[in-house]
Steps between C-alpha positions, in 0.01 A plus 500: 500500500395676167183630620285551836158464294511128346319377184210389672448801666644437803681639822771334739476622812717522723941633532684421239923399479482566165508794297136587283582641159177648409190571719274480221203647657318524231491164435286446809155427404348749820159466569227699749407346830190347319683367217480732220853448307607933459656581142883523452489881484320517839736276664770743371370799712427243782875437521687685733889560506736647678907489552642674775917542559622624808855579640582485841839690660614636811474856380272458243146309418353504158213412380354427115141370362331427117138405593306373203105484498454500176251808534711665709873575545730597831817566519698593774864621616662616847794502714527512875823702641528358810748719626308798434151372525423636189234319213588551114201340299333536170187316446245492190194376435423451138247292229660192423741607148748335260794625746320345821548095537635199639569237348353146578820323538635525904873438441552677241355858701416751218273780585474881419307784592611795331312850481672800453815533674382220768647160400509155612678212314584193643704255255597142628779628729484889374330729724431836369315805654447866482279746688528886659871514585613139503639249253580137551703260321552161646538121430334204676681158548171321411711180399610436840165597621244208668147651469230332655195420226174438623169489358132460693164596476316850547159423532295215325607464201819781473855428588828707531881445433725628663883554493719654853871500448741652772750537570683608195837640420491807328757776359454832359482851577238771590532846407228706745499846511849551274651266737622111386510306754602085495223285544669125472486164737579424777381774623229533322282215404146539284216290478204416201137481544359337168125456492257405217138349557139508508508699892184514705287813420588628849768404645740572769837422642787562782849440381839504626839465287876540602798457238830565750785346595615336846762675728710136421446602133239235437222606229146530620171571391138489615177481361187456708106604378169459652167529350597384136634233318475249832227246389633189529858653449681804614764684355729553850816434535856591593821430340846491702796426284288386240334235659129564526301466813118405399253713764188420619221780528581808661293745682536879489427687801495892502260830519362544228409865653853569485754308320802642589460327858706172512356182339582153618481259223519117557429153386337197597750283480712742770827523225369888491530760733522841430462875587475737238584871529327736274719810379334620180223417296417521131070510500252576236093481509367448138124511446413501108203348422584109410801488722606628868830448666591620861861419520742546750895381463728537823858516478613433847781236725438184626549361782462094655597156410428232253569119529633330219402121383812391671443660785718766513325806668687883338423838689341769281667807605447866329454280153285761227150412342194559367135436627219551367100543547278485180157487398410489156155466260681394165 
């Protein structure tokens, strides 16, 4: 499919098998509550991007972001020693400049955010980053890869697409603090967030992702959300082997008064459920005027079971993750 955004204006809704060249949002001829169609470079600052890349190991978790408001730019870098329960991040926050973008096109993954010595460039397959201390150099199988496209409304007349992909093989090597160290599949597997839309003014969501593999060597990967992108569609799933399990809605249960107590996180179709450990958190609380973001990413194990389409029910034992609580005003 060429383009999300036909000639007539128009959205599919819906999950898609096939890949979407171009999500020409631009195209789409957005319009106020009441009807008033809003000019082309309006809907440009409306749009909201993001692409997110994280890497999931048993000694390490690492985690990579290019957010795109178009009036606003954040970029962001870290990695979780779990040995030593030690954080490494670099984060920036930044006007929206000719070295801060992502491209429209999801399968082809090219976005940067460079300032100074922070950097961000993801390439197709090529992953590069480099913050305080740390330098990474990796590829992404992304041809094997199976992402799961969806697109559905935000509101009453918005929509947003959406791209998850995990698991994926990846090789390469991090250097962090002087020190290289391998960072290649199986044992470690990395995942893709691709977003691009017209997002609700507020919004919020819970998310959970895994990218691992089984102790009998099987791939797996999770991706589960709640409070976005779940009207008449939802982006969950799990993948074992490569065959993709289709999940129903999920529920998120935790305190929000302290998130590093357990959360239980299952579905309502009963293939999901799952424990999730906190160990570490990467949090921020922006307040600037047009846009506020309280954000908190958990790198932590999980712990449960999951029932595939045929049936078969696997044990999640000690697997890695991330969670997530967000609320954002775009």
């Amino acid at each position: 499919m060429k383009n999300l955004v036909d000639e007539k204006g128009l959205v599919k809704f819906g999950i898609y098998d096939e890949p979407i060249d171009h999500i020409n949002y631009l195209d789409y001829p957005l319009e106020t509550p009441m009807g008033l169609e809003i000019p082309r470079w309006w809907r440009r600052i409306k749009a909201n991007q993001f692409a997110f890349v994280g890497i999931i190991g048993p000694e390490y978790i690492i985690g990579m972001a290019v957010v795109d408001l178009h009036y606003a730019a954040n970029g962001f870098l870290y990695v979780y020693d779990k040995k030593n329960n030690e954080m490494k991040e670099t984060s920036k926050l930044a006007p929206s400049l000719k070295n801060i973008f992502i491209e429209p096109y999801p399968d082809k993954l090219k976005a940067r955010f460079s300032m100074g010595k922070f950097k961000i460039d993801m390439d197709a397959g090529k992953v590069k980053a480099q913050g305080k201390d740390l330098d990474l150099d990796f590829d992404l199988d992304l041809k094997n890869a199976k992402p799961l496209r969806i697109c559905t409304r935000a509101g009453y007349r918005d929509w947003v697409y959406v791209e998850k992909t995990n698991p994926i093989k990846v090789s390469g090597k991090m250097v962090l603090g002087g020190k290289t160290i391998d960072i290649s599949s199986p044992a470690y597997m990395a995942a893709i967030d691709w977003t691009c839309g017209y997002m609700r003014r507020k919004t919020c969501w819970n998310w959970a992702s895994i990218s691992g593999t089984l102790p009998d060597s099987r791939s797996f990967g999770l991706n589960l959300s709640c409070g976005v992108n779940e009207t008449s569609f939802t982006e969950n799933f799990f993948m074992v082997d490569g065959k993709r399990t289709k999940v129903d809605t999920v529920n998120f249960v935790f305190d929000n008064k302290d998130l590093f107590k357990p959360w239980h996180i299952t579905s309502f179709d009963k293939k999901v459920d799952l424990s999730f450990f906190p160990e570490k958190h990467r949090g921020e609380k922006i307040s600037a005027f047009l846009i506020a973001s309280r954000f908190t990413q958990l790198m932590g194990i999980y712990e449960g079971s999951i029932e595939t389409d045929s049936g078969e029910v696997i044990s999640i034992a000690g697997l890695p993750g991330f969670a997530e609580d967000h609320y954002a005003k775009w």
